[in-house]
N, C-alpha and C positions, 0 to 999 in steps of 0.2 A: 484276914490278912491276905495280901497279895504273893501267886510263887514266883512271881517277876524280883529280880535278884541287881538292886540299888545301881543305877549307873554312877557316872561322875559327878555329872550337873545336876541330877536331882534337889540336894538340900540348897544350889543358888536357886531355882525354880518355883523353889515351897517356900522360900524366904523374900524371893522379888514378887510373889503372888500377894503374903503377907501385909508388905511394906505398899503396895498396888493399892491392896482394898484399903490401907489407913489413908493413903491419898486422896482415894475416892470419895471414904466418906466425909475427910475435910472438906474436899471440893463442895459437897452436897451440903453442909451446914455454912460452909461459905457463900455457899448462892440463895438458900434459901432467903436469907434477910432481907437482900436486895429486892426481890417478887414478893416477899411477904408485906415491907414498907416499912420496917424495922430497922433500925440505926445498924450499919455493917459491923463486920467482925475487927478485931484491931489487925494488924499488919501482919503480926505473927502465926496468924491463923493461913494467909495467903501464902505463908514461906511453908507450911506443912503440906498443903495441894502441891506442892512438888516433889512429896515423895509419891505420889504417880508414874511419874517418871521416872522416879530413881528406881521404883519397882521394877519397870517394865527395861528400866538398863540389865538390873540383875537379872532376870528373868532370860534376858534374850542372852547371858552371859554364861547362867546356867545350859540353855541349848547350846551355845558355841560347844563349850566345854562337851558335852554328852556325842556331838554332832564329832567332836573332834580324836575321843575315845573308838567311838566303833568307828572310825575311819583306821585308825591306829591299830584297832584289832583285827581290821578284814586286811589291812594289810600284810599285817605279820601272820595271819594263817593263811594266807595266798605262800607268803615266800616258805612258810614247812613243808609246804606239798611239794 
């Protein structure tokens, strides 16, 4: 275990990573067919390759989020000094 102590955006970050690599590996059995010469995937296969991007939204939402914490903390411990 890590002594690093959970920021904010952590679990968006572990969860747009998640939802990332199920994208990818749609993507990857959606392409293959094509190069292989094999009859394509139905439709619905092509609407899952976009959670790619819905990962890499959460993802970048989890940083906002973590990005906007320690801005909010170095703030407030500038102003107790």
């Amino acid at each position: 275990m890590s002594n690093e102590t959970p920021q904010a955006g952590d679990l968006l970050v572990r969860a747009g990573a998640i939802v990332f690599l199920v994208g990818a590996v749609a993507t990857m059995a959606t392409v293959a067919p094509l190069f292989l010469g094999a009859d394509p995937l139905p439709s619905a296969a092509y609407f899952v390759c976009m959670l790619m991007g819905v990962g890499f939204l959460i993802a970048a939402a989890g940083v906002l989020r973590t990005a906007a914490d320690q801005r909010r903390r170095a703030r407030e411990a500038s102003a107790a000094r």
